[in-house]
N, C-alpha and C positions, 0 to 999 in steps of 0.2 A: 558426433557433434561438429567438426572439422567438414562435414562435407555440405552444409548452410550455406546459398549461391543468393545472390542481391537481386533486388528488383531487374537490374543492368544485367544480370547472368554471369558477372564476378565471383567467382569464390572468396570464402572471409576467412582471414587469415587465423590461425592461433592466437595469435598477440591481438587483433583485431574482436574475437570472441571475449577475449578476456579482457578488456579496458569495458567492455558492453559488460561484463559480470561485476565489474569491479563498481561503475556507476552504479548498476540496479542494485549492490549491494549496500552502496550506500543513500541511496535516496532510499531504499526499504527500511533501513537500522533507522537515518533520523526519522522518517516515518511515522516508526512505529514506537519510537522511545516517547516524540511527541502526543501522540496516542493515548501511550499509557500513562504518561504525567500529567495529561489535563482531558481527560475523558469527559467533561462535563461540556466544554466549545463544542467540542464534536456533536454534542447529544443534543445539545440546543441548540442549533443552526436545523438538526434532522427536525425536532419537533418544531421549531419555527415555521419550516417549509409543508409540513403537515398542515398547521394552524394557517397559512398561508391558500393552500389548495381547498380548505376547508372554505375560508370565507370568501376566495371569487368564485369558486367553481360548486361548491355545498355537495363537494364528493368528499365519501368515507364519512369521517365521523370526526368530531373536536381532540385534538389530543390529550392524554390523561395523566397525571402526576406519574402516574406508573408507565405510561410510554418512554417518558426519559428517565425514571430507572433503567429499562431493556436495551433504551438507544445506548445508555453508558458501558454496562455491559459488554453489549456487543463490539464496542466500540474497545473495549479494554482487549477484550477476546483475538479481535483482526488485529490490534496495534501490537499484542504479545505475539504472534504470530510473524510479523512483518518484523519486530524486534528479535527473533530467534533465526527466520531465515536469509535478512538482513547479513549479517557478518557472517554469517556460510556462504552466502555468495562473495562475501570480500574477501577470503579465505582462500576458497577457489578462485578467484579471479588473481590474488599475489602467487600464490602457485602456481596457475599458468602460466604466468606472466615469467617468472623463474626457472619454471622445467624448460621452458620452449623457448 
């Protein structure tokens, strides 16, 4: 992981790696906490833009009571996800940031 070179052909440093782990771990935790606390914004913006594509373009098909049951779901599904691997990256990132 140490051997990551930059657009510029820079090598990136340990401490450089880990403030990058440390960020994505936490825009992934709020993320994902936000996610799972209000799964239904998420759900409804998705079937909106459905219902949206549906009446300019008359592609697919109307959305259906049960579309956003599945959008919420899914949505619960990526936000617990993004909430578990969230602070494992924050984890790893203060531990780098420690050992090195």
């Amino acid at each position: 992981m140490d051997m990551l070179v930059t657009p510029a052909g820079r090598g990136v440093s340990p401490q450089e790696w880990a403030v990058v782990m440390l960020v994505g771990g936490a825009i992934m935790t709020s993320t994902g906490v936000i996610l799972v606390l209000s799964p239904s914004v998420s759900a409804d913006w998705q079937v909106q833009q459905q219902q949206d594509r549906y009446d300019a373009y008359g592609r697919g098909r109307p959305p259906t009571f049960d579309d956003r049951e599945v959008q919420e779901v899914m949505t619960r599904v990526v936000g617990g996800e993004f909430a578990v691997v969230g602070p494992v990256l924050l984890i790893a990132g203060i531990v780098r940031l420690v050992t090195r």
